[in-house]
C-alpha positions in Angstrom: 60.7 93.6 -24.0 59.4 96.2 -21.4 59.8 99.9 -22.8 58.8 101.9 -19.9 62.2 102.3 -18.7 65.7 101.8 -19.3 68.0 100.0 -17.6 65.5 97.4 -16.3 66.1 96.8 -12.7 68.1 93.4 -12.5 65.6 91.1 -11.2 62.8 92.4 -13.4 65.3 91.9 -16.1 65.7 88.5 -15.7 61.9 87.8 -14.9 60.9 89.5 -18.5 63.6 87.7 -20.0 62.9 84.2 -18.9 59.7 84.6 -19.7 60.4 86.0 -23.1 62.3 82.8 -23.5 59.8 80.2 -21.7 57.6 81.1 -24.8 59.7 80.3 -26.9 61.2 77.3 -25.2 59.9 74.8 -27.4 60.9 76.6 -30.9 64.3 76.9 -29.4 65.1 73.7 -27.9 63.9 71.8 -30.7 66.5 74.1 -33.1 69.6 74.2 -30.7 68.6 70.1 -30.9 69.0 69.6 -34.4 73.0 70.9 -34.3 75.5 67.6 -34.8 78.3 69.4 -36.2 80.1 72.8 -35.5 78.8 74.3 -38.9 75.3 73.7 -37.0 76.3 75.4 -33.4 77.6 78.1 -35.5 74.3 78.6 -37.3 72.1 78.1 -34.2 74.2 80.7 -32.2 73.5 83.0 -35.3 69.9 82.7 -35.1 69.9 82.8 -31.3 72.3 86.4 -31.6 69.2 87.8 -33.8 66.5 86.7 -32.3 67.6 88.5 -29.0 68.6 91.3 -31.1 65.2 91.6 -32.5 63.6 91.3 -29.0 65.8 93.9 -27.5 67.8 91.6 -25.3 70.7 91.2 -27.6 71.0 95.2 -27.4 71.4 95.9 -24.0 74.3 97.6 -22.9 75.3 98.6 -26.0 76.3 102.0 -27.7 72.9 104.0 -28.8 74.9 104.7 -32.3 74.4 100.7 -33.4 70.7 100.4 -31.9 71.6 99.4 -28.3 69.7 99.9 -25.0 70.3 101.4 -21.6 71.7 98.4 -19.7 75.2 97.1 -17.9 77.4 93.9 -18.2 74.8 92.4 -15.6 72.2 92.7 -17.6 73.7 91.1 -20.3 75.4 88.4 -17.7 71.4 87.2 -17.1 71.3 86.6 -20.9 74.3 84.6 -21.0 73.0 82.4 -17.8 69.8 82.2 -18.8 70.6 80.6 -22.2 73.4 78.1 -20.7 70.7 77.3 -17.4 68.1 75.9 -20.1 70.7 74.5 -22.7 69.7 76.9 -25.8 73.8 78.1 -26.3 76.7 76.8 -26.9 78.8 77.5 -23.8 82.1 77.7 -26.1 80.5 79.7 -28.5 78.0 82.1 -26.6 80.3 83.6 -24.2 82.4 84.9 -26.9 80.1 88.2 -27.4 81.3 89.4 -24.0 85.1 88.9 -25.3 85.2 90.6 -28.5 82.6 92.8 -28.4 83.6 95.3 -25.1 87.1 96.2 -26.5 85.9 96.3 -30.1 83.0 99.1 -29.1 85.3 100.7 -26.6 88.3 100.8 -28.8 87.5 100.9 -32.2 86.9 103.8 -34.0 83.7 105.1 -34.3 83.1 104.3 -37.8 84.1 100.6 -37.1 81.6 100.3 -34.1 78.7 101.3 -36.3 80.0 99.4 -39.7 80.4 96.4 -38.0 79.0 95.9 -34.3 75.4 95.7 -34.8 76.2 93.2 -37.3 78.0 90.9 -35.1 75.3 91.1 -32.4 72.6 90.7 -34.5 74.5 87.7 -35.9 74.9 88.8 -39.6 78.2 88.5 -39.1 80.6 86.1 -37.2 83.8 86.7 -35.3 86.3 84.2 -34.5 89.7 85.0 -32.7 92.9 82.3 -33.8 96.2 83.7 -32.1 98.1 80.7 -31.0 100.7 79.6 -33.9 103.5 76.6 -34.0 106.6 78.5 -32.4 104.8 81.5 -31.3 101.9 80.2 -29.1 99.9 82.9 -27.6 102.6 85.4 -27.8 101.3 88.1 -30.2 104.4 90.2 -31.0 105.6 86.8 -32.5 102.7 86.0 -34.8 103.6 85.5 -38.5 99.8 85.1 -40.0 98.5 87.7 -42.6 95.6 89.2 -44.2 96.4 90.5 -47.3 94.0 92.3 -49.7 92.8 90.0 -52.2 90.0 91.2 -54.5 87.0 92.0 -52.7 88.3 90.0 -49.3 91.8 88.9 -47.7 94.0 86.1 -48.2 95.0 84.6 -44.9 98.2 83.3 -44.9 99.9 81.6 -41.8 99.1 78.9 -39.9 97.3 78.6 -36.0 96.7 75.6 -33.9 93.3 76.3 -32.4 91.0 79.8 -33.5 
């Protein structure tokens, strides 16, 4: 991706980024092909999260602190659009960066942000969100599932009907 300067204006955004992708269209396609089962979309999206991480497009308009780049929710928007126009994400799974990640880096304190929201980005790490629960639906006051510290993780106790 184009250093020279920061944000990119949003139509030579999305020119460097398609074309960042239409070389590697093939690779892609023939990886996002391969996924039959949700442990596979999971993976792919994992692989897609770094390697736009690693090209800089996964870091726009993100804090400086975690390795993010000058650039607003548009510029990220073109990322998302691009990847659904050609078929390389998961249109259940993709989106989910612009859900959890905004309130988590706005939010969360600052030692949180850096711990943890590179990671997710880069797609080290994966986030789901599961609030809706027999009897309490989406209402989370009424929520009855825990984490508990259990050796070096949590124990989740509780039970949801979708996540």
């Amino acid at each position: 991706m184009s250093t020279t300067s920061f944000p990119l204006e949003l139509g030579r955004f999305r020119v460097e980024y398609v074309g960042w992708l239409q070389n590697r269209l093939g690779d892609f396609s023939a990886r996002r092909a391969r996924c039959t089962s949700l442990s596979d979309e999971v993976g792919w999206n994992r692989q897609l999260y770094r390697a736009l991480w690693d090209a800089g497009f996964g870091r726009i308009g993100w804090p400086a602190a975690i390795g993010g780049l000058p650039g607003t929710v548009k510029h990220r928007a073109i990322v998302g659009e691009e990847l659904m126009r050609l078929g390389l994400a998961n249109p259940n799974m993709f989106p989910f960066s612009e859900a959890y990640a905004p309130p988590f880096a706005s939010l969360a304190s600052p030692h949180l942000v850096t711990t943890h929201l590179a990671r997710y980005l880069s797609g080290e790490h994966w986030w789901a969100q599961g609030f809706s629960e027999p009897e309490a639906g989406s209402d989370l006051a009424a929520l009855k599932t825990r984490a508990t510290p259990s050796g070096e993780g949590y124990r989740i106790s509780g039970q949801k009907i979708w996540t």
